[in-house]
C-alpha positions as CSV (number, residue, x, y, z in Angstrom):
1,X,0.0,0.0,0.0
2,X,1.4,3.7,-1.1
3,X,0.9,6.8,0.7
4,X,1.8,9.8,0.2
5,X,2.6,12.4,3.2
6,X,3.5,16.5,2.5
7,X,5.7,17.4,5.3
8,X,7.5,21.0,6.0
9,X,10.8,21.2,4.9
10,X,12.1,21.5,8.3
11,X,10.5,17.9,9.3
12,X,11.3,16.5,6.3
13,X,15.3,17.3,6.7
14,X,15.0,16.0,10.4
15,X,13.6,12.9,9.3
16,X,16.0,12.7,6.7
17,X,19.0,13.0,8.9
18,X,18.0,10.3,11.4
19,X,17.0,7.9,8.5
20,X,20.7,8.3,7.1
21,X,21.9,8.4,11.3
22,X,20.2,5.0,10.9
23,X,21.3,3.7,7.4
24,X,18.1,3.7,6.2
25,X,15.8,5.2,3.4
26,X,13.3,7.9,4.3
27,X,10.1,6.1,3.1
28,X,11.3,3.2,4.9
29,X,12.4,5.2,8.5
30,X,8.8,7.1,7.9
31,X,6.8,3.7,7.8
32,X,8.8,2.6,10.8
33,X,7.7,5.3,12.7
34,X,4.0,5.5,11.4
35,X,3.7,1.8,12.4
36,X,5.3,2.4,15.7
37,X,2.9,4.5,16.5
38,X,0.0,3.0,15.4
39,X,1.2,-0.7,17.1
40,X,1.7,1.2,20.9
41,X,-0.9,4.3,20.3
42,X,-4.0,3.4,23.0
43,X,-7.6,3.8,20.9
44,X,-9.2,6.4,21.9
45,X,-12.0,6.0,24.4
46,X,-15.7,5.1,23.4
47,X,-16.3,5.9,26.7
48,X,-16.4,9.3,27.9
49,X,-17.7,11.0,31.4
50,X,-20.5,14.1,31.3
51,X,-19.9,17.0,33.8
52,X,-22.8,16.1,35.4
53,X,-22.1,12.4,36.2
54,X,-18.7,13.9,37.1
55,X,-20.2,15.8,39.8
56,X,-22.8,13.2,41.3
57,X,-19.6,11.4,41.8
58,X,-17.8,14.0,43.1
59,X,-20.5,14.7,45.4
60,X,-21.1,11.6,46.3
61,X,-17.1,11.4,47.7
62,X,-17.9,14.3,49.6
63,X,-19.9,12.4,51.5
64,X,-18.2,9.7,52.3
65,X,-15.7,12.2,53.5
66,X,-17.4,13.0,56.6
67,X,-17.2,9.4,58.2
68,X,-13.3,9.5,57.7
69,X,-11.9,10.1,61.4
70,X,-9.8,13.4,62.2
71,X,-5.8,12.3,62.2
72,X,-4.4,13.8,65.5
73,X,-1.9,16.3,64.7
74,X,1.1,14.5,66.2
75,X,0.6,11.6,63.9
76,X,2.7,14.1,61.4
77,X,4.7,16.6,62.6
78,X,7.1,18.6,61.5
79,X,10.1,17.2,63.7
80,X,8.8,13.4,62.2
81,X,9.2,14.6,58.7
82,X,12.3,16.5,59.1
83,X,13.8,14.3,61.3
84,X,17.8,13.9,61.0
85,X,17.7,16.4,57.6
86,X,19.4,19.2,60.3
């Protein structure tokens, strides 16, 4: 299968010069690429989140986050973090 790609002079010369870095001919450094990243590009998602179900969820965290139990401060102090970085 042909293709045929226009590319700016500047990317074309880059392209060139690591194809010849790499002993090999543009067209086939090009299709190396373009299958690279086709083979380890992720599809893009079929699945996708409305605002709104963004903020029931949201909302729904918020919550849960008054059963979480207050951390007494000493559990992190300052001198626990820092400790021995004098």
């Amino acid at each position: 299968m042909g293709l045929l790609v226009q590319l700016n002079p500047v990317v074309q010369a880059r392209l060139e010069a690591e194809a010849q870095a790499l002993g090999l001919a543009l067209a086939e450094y090009a299709a190396y690429l373009l299958e690279d990243a086709t083979v380890h590009a992720e599809p893009p998602s079929a699945e996708r989140t409305d605002p709104p179900e963004v903020q029931r969820w949201l909302d729904q965290l918020a919550q849960l986050s008054a059963r979480i139990p207050a951390m007494p401060g000493e559990t992190f102090s300052r001198d626990m973090i820092y400790q021995g970085h004098d």
